[in-house]
C-alpha positions in Angstrom: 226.7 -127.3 -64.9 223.5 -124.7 -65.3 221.0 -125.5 -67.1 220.3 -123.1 -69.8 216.2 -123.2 -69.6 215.5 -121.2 -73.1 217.9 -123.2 -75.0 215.3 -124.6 -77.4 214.5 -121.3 -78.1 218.7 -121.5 -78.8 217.7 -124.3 -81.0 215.3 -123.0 -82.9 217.1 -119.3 -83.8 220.2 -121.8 -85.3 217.6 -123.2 -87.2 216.2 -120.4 -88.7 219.8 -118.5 -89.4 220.6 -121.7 -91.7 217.1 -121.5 -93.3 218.3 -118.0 -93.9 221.8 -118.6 -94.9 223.9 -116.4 -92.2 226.9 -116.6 -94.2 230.5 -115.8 -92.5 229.6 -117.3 -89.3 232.0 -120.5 -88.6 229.6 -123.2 -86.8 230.3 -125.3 -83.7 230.2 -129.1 -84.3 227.1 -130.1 -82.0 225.4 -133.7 -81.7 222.1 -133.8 -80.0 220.5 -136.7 -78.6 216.6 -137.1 -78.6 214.5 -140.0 -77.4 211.1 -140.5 -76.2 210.5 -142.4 -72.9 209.3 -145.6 -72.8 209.1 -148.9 -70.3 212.5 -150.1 -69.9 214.3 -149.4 -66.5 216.6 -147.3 -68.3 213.9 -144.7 -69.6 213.7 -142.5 -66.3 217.1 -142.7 -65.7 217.6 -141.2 -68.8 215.4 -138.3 -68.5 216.5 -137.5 -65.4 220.4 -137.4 -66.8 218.9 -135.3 -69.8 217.5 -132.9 -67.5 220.5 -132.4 -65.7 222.2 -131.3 -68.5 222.6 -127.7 -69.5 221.4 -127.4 -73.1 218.6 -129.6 -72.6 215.0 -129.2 -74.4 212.0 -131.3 -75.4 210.2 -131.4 -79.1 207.0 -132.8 -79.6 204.4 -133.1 -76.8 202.1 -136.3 -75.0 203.2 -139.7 -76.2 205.4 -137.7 -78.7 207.3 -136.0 -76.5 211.0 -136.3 -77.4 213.6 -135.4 -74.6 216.5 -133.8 -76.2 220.1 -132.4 -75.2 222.6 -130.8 -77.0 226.2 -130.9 -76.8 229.8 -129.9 -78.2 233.2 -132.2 -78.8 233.8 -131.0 -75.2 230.6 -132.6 -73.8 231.5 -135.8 -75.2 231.7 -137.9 -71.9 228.4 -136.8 -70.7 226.6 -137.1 -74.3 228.1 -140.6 -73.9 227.3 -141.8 -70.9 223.3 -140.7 -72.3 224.0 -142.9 -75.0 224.3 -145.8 -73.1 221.1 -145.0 -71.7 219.4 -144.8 -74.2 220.8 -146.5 -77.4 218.6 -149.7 -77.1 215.9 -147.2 -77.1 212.9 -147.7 -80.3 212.3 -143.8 -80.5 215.7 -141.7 -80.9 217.6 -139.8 -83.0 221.0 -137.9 -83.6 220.7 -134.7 -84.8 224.0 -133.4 -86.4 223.9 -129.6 -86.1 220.3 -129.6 -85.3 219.0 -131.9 -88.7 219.8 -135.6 -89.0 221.9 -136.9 -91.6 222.0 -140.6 -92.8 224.1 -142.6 -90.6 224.6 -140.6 -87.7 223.6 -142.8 -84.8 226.8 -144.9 -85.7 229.4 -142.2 -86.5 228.3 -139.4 -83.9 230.4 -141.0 -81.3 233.2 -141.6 -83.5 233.4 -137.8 -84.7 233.2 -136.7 -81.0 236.4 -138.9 -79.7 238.4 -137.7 -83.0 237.6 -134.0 -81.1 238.6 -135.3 -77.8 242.1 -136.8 -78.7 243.1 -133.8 -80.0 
C-alpha cells in the first residue's frame, strides 16, 4: 500500500465538514488508532507498522506526540494486527470517525469483524 503523506490534512478537512454540518454526504465507518511511544519492546515496532500504513498521521508534538493511522472495515486485519501492538499501551485512543466515543477501545474491533463477515 502508498502511503498517503497529507492525510492529516485528510483528517482535519472531515473534521471541519462535520463542524460545519455537510449534510447529504453518506460517511465511511473509519476507526483510528493513536498511541504515543513509550519503553516497552513493542513501542518501535509499532511505529514502524504505523508508518507503513497509508493513512497514517501524527497529532501532538515532543513527549506528546501521538502516532496515528486510520482505517476502513476493509483495513481491519492490519488495524488489528496494530492493536496487538499496542493495546497494553498507557497513552492511546480509538477515535470513531475522527472523535472518540465512550467505550470504543472494546467495541472497535467488534464493529470492524461484523463488516468483515459480510
Amino acid at each position: 500500500m502508498e502511503r498517503d503523506e497529507n492525510y492529516r490534512e485528510t483528517v482535519e478537512r472531515e473534521k471541519l465538514e462535520d463542524l460545519l454540518g455537510r449534510e447529504g454526504r453518506a460517511k465511511r465507518f473509519k476507526i483510528t488508532l493513536c498511541f504515543r511511544e513509550n519503553l516497552s519492546e513493542n513501542s518501535a515496532r509499532a511505529v514502524e507498522a504505523a508508518q507503513r500504513l497509508p493513512r497514517y498521521y501524527t497529532e501532538g508534538e515532543g513527549e506528546y506526540l501521538y502516532h496515528c493511522v486510520s482505517g476502513y472495515p476493509e483495513d481491519v486485519e492490519d488495524l488489528h494486527a496494530l492493536w496487538q501492538m499496542i493495546q497494553g499501551f498507557e497513552n492511546k485512543k480509538v477515535l470513531v470517525n475522527n472523535y472518540p466515543l465512550p467505550y470504543s477501545q472494546a467495541l472497535w474491533l467488534l464493529l470492524f469483524w461484523v463488516h468483515r463477515i459480510r
